[in-house]
Residue, then its C-alpha position, 0 to 999 in steps of 0.5 A: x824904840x826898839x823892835x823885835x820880831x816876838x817874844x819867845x824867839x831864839x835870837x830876841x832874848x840875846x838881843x834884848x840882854x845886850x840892850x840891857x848891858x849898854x842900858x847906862x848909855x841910854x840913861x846918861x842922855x838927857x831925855x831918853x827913855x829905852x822901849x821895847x815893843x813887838x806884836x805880842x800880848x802883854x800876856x806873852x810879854x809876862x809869860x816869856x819873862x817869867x820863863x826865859x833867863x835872859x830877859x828877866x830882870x830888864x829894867x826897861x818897859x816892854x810894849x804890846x802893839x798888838x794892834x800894829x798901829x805903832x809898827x804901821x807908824x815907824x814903817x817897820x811892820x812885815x805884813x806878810x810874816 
């Protein structure tokens, strides 16, 4: 599971194409399943796909926790921002 602030920020497209080069490690493993989630819509999810070079094309799913109960989960969610 791989967290990432929200979808049309600068430094997350850079991200999640470097996740998606070294996607072949994760693959090898045995029962591994790469997920990318943040707090945004699918909605978002789609439009930021279709309008930002770097993330099309990922071959990995991308989570919508819009209602932070998996964020809340790992422990990871800033409630502040």
């Amino acid at each position: 599971m791989f967290f990432y602030p929200a979808d049309f920020t600068f430094v997350c497209p850079t991200e999640l194409k470097d996740l998606q080069k070294r996607i072949a490690e994760f693959d090898a493993m045995e029962d591994v399943e790469v997920v990318v989630a943040s707090t945004d819509t699918v909605f978002s999810h789609k439009a930021w796909v279709q309008s930002e070079g770097l993330v099309k094309g990922l071959s990995f799913p991308m989570l919508s926790d819009r209602n932070t109960f998996i964020s809340r989960y790992f422990g990871i969610l800033n409630e502040e921002t």
